[in-house]
C-alpha positions in Angstrom: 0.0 0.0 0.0 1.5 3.6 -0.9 0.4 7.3 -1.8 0.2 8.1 -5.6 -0.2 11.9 -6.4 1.0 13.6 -10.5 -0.5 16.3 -12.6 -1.2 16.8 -16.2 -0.7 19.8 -18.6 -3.3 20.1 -21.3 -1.3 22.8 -23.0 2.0 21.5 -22.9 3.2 25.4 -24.2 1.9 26.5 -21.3 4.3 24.2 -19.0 6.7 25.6 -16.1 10.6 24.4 -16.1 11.4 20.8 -15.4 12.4 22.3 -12.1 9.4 24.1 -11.0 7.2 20.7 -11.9 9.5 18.4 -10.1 9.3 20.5 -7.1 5.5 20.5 -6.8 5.4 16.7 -7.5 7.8 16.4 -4.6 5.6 18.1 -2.3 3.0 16.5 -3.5 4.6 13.1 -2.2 6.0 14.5 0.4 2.6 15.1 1.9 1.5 11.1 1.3 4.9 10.4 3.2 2.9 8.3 5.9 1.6 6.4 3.4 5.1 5.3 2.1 7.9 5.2 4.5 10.0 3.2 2.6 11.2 5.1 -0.7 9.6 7.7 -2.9 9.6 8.1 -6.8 9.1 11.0 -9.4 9.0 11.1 -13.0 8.3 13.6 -15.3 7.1 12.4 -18.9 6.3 14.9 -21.2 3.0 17.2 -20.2 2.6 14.3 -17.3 4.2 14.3 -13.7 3.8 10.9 -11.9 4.9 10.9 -8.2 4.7 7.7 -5.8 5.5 6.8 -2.4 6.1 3.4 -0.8 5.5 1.1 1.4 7.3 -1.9 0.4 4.8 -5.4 0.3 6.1 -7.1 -2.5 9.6 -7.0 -4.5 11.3 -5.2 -2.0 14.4 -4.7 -4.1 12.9 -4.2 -7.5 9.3 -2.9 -7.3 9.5 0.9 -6.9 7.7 3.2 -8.6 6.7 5.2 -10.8 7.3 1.9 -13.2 7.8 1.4 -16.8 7.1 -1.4 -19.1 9.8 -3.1 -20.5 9.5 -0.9 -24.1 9.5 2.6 -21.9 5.8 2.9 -24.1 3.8 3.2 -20.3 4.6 4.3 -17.0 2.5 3.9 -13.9 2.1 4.9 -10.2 0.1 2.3 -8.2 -1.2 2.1 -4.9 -2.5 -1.1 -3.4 -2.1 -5.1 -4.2 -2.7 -7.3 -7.1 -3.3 -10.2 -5.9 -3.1 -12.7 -8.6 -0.4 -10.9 -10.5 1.2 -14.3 -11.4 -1.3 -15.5 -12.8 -1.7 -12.3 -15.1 2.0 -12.1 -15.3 2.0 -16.2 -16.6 -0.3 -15.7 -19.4 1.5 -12.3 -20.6 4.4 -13.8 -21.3 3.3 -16.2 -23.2 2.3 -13.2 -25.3 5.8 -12.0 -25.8 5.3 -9.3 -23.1 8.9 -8.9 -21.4 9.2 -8.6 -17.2 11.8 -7.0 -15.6 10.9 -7.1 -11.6 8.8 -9.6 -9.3 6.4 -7.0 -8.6 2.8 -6.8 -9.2 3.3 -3.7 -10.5 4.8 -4.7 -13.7 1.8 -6.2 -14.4 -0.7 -3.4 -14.7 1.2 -1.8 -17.3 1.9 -4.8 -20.0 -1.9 -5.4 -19.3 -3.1 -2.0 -20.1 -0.7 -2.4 -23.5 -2.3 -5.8 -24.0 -5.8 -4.8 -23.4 -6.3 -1.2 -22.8 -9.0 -0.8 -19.9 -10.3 -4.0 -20.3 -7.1 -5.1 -18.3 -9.0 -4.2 -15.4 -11.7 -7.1 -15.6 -8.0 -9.3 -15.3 -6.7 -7.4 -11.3 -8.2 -9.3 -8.4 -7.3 -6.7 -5.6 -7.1 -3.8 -4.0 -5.9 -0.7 -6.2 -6.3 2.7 -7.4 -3.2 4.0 -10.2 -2.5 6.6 -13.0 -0.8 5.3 -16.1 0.7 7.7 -18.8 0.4 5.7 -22.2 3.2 7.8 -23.9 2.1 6.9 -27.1 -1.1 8.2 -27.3 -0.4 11.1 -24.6 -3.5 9.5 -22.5 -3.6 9.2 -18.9 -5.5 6.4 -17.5 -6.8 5.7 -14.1 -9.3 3.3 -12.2 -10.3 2.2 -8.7 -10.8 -1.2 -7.4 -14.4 -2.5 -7.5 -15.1 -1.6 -3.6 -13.1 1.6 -3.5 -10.8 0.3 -1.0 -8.5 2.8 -2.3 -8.9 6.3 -2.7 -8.6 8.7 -5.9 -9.0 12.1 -6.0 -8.5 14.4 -8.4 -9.3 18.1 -9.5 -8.8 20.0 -12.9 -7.8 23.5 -12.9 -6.3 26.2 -14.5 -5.4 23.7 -17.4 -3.8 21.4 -14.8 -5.2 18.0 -14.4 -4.2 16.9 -11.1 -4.7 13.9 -8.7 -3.6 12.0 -5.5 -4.4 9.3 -2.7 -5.3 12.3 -0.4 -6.6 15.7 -0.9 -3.8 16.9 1.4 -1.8 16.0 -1.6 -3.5 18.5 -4.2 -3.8 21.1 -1.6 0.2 21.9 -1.8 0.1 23.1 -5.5 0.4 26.6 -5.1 -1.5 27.7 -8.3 -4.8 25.5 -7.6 -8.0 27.0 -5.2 -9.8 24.6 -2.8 -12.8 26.0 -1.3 -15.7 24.4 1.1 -19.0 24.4 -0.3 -21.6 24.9 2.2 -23.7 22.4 -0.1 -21.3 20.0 1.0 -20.6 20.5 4.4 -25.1 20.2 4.6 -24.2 17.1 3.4 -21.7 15.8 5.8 -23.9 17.0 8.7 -26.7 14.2 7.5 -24.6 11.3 6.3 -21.4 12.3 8.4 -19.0 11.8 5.4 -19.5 13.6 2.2 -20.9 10.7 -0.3 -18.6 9.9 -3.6 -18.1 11.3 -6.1 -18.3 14.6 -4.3 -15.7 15.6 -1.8 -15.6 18.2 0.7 -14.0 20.7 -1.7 -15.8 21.9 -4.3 -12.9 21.9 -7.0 -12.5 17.9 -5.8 -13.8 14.8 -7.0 -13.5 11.2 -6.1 -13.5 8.5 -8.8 -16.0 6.1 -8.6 -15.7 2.8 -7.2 -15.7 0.4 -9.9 -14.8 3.2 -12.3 -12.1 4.0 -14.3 -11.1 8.1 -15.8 -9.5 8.5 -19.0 -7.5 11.5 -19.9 -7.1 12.2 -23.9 -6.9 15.6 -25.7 -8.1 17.6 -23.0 -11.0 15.9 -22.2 -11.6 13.6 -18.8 -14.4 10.5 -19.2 -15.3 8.4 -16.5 -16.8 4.5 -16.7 -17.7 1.9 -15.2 -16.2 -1.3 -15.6 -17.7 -3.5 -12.8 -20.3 -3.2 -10.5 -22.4 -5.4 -7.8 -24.9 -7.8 -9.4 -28.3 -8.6 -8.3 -29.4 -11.4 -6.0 -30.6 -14.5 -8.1 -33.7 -16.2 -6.5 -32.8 -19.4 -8.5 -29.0 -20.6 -7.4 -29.9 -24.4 -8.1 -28.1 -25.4 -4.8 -29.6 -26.1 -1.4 -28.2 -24.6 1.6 -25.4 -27.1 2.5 -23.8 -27.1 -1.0 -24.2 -23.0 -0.6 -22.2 -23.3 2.5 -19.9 -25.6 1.0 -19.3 -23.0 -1.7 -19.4 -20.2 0.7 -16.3 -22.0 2.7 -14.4 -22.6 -0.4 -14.6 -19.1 -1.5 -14.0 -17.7 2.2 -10.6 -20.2 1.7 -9.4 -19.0 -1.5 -9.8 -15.3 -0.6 -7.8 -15.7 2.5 -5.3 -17.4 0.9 -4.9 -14.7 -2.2 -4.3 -12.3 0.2 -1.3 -14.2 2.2 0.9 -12.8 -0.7 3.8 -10.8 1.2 7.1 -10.6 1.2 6.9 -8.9 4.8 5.0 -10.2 7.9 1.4 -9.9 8.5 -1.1 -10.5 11.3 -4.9 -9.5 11.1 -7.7 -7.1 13.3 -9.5 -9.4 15.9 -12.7 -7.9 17.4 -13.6 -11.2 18.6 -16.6 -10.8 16.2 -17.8 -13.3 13.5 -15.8 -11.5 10.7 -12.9 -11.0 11.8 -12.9 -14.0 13.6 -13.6 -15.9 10.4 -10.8 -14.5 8.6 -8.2 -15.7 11.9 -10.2 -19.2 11.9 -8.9 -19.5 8.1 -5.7 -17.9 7.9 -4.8 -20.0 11.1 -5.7 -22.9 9.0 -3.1 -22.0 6.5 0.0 -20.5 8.6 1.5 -21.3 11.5 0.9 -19.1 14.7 -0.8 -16.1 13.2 -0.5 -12.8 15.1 -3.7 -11.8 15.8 -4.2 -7.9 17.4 -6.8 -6.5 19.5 -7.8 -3.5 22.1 -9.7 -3.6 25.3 -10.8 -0.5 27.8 -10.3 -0.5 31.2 -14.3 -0.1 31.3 -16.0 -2.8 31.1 -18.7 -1.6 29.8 -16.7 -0.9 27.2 -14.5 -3.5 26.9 -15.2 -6.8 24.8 -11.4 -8.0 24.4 -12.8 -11.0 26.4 -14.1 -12.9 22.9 -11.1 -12.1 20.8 -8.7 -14.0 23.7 -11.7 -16.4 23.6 -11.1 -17.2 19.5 -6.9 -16.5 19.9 -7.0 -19.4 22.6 -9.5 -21.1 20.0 -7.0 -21.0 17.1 -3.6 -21.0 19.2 -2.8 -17.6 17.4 0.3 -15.5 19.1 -2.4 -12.9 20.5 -1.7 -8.8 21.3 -3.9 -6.8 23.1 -3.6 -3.2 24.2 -6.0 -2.4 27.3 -6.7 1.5 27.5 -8.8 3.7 29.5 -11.9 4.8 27.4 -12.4 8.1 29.1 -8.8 9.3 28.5 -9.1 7.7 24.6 -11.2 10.7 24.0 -8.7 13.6 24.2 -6.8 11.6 20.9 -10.2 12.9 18.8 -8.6 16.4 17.8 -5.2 15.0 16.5 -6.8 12.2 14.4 -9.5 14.7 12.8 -6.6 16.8 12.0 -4.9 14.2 9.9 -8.2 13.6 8.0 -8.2 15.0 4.4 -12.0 15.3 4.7 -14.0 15.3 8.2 -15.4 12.0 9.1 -17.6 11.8 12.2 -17.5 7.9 13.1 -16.6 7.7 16.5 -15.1 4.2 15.9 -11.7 6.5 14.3 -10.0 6.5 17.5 -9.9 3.0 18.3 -9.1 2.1 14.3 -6.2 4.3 15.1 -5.2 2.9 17.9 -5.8 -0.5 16.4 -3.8 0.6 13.8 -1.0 1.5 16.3 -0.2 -1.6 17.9 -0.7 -3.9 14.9 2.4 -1.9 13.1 4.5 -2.3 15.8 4.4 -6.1 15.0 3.5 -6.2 11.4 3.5 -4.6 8.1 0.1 -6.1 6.6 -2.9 -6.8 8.5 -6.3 -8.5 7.3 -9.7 -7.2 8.7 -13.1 -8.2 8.8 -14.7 -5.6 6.9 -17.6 -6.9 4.3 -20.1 -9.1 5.1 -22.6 -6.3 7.4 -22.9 -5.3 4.0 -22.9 -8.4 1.7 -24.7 -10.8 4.2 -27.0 -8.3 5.6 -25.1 -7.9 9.2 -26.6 -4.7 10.5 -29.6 -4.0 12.6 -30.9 -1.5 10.1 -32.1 -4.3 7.1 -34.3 -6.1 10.3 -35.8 -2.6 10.7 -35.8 -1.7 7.2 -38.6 -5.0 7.2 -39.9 -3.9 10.8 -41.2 -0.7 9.3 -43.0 -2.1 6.4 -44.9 -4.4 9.2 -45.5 -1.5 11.2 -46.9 0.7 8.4 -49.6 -1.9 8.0 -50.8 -1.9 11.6 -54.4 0.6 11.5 -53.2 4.3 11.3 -55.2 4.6 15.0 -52.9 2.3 16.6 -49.6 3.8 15.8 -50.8 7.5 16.3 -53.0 7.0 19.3 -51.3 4.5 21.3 -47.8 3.3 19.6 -46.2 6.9 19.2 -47.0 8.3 22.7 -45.7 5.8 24.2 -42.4 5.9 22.1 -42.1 10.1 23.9 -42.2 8.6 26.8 -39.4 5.7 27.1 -36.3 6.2 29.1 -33.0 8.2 28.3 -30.3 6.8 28.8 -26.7 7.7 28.1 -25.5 4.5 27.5 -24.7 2.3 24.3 -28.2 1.8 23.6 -31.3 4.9 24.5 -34.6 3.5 24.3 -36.4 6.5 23.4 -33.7 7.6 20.5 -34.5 4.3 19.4 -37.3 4.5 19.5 -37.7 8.2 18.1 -35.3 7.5 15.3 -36.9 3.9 14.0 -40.5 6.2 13.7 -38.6 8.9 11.5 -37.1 6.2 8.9 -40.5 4.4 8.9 -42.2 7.6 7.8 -39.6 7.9 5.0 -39.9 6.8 1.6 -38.2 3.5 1.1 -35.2 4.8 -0.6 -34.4 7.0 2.1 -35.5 5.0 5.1 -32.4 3.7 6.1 -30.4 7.0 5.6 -33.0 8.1 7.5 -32.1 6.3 10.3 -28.5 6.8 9.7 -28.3 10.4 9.5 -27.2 12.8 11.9 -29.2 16.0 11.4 -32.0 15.5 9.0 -33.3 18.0 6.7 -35.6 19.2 9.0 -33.1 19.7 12.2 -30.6 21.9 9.4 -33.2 24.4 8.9 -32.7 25.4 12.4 -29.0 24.8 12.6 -28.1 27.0 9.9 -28.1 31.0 10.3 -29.1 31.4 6.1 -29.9 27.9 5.4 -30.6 27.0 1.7 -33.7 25.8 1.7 -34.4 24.6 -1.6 -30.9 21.9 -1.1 -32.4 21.1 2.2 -35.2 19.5 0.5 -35.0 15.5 1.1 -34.9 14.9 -2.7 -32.0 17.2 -2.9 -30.0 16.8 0.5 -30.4 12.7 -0.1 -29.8 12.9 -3.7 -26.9 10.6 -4.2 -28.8 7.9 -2.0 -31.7 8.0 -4.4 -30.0 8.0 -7.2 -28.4 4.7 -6.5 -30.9 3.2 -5.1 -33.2 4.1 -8.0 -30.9 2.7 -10.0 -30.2 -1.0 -9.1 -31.5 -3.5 -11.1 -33.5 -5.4 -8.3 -36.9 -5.8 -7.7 -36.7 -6.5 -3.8 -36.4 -3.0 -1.7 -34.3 -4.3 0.7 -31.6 -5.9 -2.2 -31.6 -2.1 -3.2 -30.8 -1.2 0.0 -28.0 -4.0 0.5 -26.4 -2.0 -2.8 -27.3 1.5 -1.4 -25.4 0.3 1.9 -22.5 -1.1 -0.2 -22.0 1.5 -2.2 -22.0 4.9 0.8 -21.8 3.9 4.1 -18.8 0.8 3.4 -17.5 2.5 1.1 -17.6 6.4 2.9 -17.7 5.6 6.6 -16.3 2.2 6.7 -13.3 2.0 4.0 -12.3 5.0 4.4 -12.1 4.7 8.1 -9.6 2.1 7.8 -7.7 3.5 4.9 -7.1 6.7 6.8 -6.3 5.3 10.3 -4.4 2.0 9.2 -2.1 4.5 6.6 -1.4 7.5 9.6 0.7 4.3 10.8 2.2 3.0 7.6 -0.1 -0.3 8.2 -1.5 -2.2 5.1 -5.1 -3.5 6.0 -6.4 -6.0 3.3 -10.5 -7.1 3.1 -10.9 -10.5 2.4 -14.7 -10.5 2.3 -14.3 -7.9 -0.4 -12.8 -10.8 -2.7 -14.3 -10.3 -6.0 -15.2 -14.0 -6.3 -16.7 -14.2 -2.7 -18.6 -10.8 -3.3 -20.1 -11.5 -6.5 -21.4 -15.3 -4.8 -22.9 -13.1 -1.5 -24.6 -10.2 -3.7 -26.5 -13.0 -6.0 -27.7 -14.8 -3.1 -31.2 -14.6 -2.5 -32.2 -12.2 0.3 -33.8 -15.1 2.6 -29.8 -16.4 2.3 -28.8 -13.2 4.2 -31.6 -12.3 6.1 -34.5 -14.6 7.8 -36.7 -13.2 10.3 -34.1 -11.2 12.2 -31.9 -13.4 11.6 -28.9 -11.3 10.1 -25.9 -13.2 8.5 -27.9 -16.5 8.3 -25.5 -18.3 5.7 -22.1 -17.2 6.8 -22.8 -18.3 10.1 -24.3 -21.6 9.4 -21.2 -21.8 7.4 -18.4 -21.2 10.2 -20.6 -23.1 13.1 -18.4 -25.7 13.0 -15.4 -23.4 13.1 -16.0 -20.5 15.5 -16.6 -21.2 19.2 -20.5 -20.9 20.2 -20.2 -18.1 22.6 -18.9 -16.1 19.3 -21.5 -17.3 16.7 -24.2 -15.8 19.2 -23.4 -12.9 20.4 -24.7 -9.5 19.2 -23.2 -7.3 16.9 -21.7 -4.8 17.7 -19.3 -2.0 16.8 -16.3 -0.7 18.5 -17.9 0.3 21.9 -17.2 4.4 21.8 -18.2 6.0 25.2 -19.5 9.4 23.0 -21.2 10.7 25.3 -18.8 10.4 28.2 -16.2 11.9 25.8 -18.6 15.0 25.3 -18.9 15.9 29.1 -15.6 14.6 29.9 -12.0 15.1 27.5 -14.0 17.0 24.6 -15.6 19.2 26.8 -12.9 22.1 26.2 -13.2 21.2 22.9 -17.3 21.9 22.6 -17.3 25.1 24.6 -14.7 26.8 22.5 -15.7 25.5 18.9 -19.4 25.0 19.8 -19.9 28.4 22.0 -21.6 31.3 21.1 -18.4 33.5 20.5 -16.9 31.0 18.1 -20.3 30.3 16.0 -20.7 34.4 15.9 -17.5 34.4 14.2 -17.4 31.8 12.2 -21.4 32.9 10.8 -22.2 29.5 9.8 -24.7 27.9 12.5 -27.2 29.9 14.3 -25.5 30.1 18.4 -28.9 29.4 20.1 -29.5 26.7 18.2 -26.5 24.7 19.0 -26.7 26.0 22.7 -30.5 24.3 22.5 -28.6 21.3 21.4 -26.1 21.0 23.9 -28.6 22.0 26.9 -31.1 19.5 25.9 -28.2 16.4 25.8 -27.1 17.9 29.0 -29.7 18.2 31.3 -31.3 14.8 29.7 -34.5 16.6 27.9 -33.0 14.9 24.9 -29.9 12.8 23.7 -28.0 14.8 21.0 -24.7 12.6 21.1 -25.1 11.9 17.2 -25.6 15.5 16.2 -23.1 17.2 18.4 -20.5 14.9 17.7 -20.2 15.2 14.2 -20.6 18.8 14.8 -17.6 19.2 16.9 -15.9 16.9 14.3 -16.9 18.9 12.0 -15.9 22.5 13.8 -12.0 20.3 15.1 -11.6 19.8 11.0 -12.4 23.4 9.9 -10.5 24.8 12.7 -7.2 22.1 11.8 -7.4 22.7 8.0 -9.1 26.7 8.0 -10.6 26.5 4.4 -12.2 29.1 2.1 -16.1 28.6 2.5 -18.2 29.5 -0.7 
């Protein structure tokens, strides 16, 4: 895993010196240096600058990068894994194509001359690249089918430029970056700012699944893969699906044991991750497994990953921390963000992060099946809601919803009555934008009030929710709930989750690799039929009838859960500096964004227990740590 960043002139008249170029390509890597520890590479080709830095996986002697084909007629800067590069590599040289290193690298280029993008349909992995095709002066890009890895890019001024990390684009001196209040509306619902648009409005991120080609002056983007539907015919019962299901769950593990360097994987002593140590422990011997614990026990669940480490004999690490003094590491970690990010879960990821590097180099995780094998609580409510719509309109007004105002607060991981409150919202909400619903942290309505001019025609539902409808409009399945499996899929994994891990694992020069994400295993779990995924409330039916005879049974039932985050304890405790500074009434004044009294409503109700704000506060002091840290230009 590295940090990619180049630029393109369209007018090459209209080119700096060599010098000048070089030096803003080296800033640009040397802003991705976390990324890539190990070495750093810059070429400049013509109108096209390609800069790279790594972190060395594979061919540690011979892969670096920026790399050129054999014939100097491509050059590319890569970040991720291929993970059946031999195989690719095997059947191009039987086609005359000529290899000079042992890295996967290699391979992307003598495919692109061998297929142009097609080649993509070939990389099983993780990846996002630039090539420059000297021939035809054509810069091609693309991102791997889940967007494990970023891409971002921006064109101005005739410049074409793009990087791992917006940090990255931000040091050319010539180029404007500027927040769009559009965009921050939108992080305040979803959290995150939803591909393809990014914080900035001059920035865009590719498309997962998507490829960019640069020719002549013009960009076009496409898609070359993308999740199909569930097929309610599979013509195998559930055994030989769970016999499949194993087989694939094998292979993907294995695929991504390719490493020159030693890796280890996440344990939350969940099913996923515990899966993935089940199998890799089946094929090395004494895996490092990682975990954290908190002091509180409340808090702390480190109990079922020593439970599955003693299970699998793994050589097990485990931090224990306080949770109340975790807090105060919030400010430094939003700092480092390129965009703001309000899951909660960031500081433990990064601490996470933190103790696996100190062992390893490469780490697999469990992210995945919440999304493919319909994990989360949300797709048993999604079918809750269309229950409860039926019941007679009399009973939910008159009796059900008055009785939902009146449930208990609590502070703790779960509040009855925001439960309660929140589950009523989504049902009320049309189906494409129930579960967001449910998700988001202000809705459109709570905005209105939050903002001192608020535009009122983007704070429409339809507008504010747009990229939500649009995919799930879009999906080629009849089910509701399959569309929102792909909905899910393609925001909050790929937004929230993805990125999560990208960011925190890359802050410590850590490679995390997804082997649920598995092409082969993904495409098997999105054509499964829903009742495969979901029966009843039973979530993850298949994969766990699949592992029962792996996992131990105090793992297989438990619930799911996240990384426990003590939020609220965080926001009367360590933070609380934090949220009378950037959330008082002298800061909001100043900054003329929010309207004071209504964030000091906020923060009075969640204080004296009227009601529990946790969600909305948070990601607005996230929000208010990240303007403060990076102090952009608002539009």
């Amino acid at each position: 895993m590295c940090g990619i960043a180049g630029f393109v002139h369209l007018d090459p008249s209209a080119m700096p010196p060599a010098e000048t170029r070089l030096s803003w390509l080296t800033a640009m890597t040397r802003a991705l240096r976390h990324r890539g520890p190990d070495g750093d590479g810059h070429i400049l080709e013509g109108p096209a600058a390609l800069g790279h830095r790594r972190l060395s996986i594979i061919d540690l002697s011979t892969g670096g990068q920026p790399m050129a084909d054999a014939s100097d007629l491509a050059v590319v800067s890569f970040n991720g894994e291929i993970y059946n590069f031999r195989e690719i590599r095997r059947d191009l040289t039987t086609k005359g194509y000529i290899f000079r290193t042992n890295s996967d690298t290699e391979v992307i280029v003598n495919a692109w001359l061998d297929k142009g993008p097609d080649c993509l349909d070939l990389f099983e992995g993780m990846f996002a690249f630039a090539l420059w095709d000297k021939r035809s002066r054509t810069l091609f890009a693309a991102r791997d089918r889940f967007g494990k890895k970023p891409f971002v890019y921006t064109l101005q001024k005739g410049v074409f430029a793009f990087a791992s990390e917006i940090t990255a684009l931000r040091t050319l001196p010539f180029m404007e970056f500027s927040v769009a209040t559009q965009a921050l509306a939108r992080f305040l619902s979803y959290e995150y700012v939803p591909t393809p648009q990014s914080i900035y409005k001059q920035v865009h991120k590719l498309r997962p699944g998507h490829y960019l080609l640069l020719r002549d002056g013009n960009i076009t983007t496409a898609p070359y893969w993308d999740m199909p539907p569930p097929d309610p015919d599979t013509g195998q019962n559930e055994d030989e699906l769970c016999e499949r299901l194993r087989l694939l769950l094998a292979q993907a593990v294995k695929r991504r044991l390719v490493s020159d360097v030693p890796l280890g994987v996440f344990l939350s002593g969940g099913i996923d991750s515990s899966t993935v140590a089940a199998f890799m422990a089946g094929m090395s011997s004494r895996v490092k497994t990682f975990s954290i614990g908190f002091t509180e026990k409340s808090y702390d669940e480190s109990a079922y990953a020593r439970a599955v480490a003693k299970r699998f004999a793994t050589d097990h690490h485990e931090r224990i921390l306080s949770a109340a003094e975790c807090g105060g590491l919030l400010p430094g970690i939003v700092a480092r963000f390129d965009e703001p990010m309000a899951d909660p879960s960031i500081v433990p990821t990064y601490l996470l992060s933190k103790v696996t590097r100190e062992k390893v180099t490469v780490a697999l995780g469990g992210d995945g099946p919440d999304e493919l094998f319909a994990g989360y609580e949300y797709f048993v409510g999604f079918n809750l809601a269309e229950r409860y719509l039926r019941l007679p309109r009399m009973l939910r007004k008159g009796l059900i919803e008055p009785i939902a105002r009146r449930l208990p607060q609590s502070s703790g991981y779960v509040n009855p009555r925001a439960v309660a409150r929140t589950f009523l919202a989504g049902a009320a909400a049309p189906r494409n934008l129930r579960v967001q619903t449910w998700l988001s942290a202000f809705s459109p309505e709570a905005q209105l009030s939050l903002w001192r001019h608020p535009d009122r025609e983007f704070l429409a539902p339809d507008s504010l929710y747009s990229p939500t409808t649009r995919l799930f409009d879009a999906f080629p399945a009849d089910a509701p709930l399959a569309k929102v499996f792909y909905t899910f899929a393609r925001q909050y994994m790929l937004d929230y989750i993805l990125v999560k891990v990208d960011r925190c694992s890359m802050m410590h020069s850590l490679e995390v690799r997804a082997p649920f994400l598995d092409r082969d295993l993904a495409e098997f779990a999105c054509r499964l039929p829903i009742s495969m995924k979901l029966r009843g409330d039973k979530r993850k039916y298949l994969l766990k009838k699949a592992v029962a005879d792996i996992l131990p049974p105090e793992i297989l039932s438990r619930p799911k859960r996240g990384f426990l985050i003590p939020a609220a304890m965080w926001l009367r405790g360590s933070l609380a500096p934090h949220m009378d500074e950037l959330l008082g009434e002298s800061h909001l004044k100043r900054q003329g964004l929010f309207d004071p009294k209504a964030v000091a409503r906020l923060r009075a109700e969640h204080q004296d227990g009227t009601c529990d704000h946790r969600k909305e506060l948070w990601t607005l002091l996230v929000l208010q740590l990240w303007l403060a840290e990076h102090n952009p230009g608002i539009a």
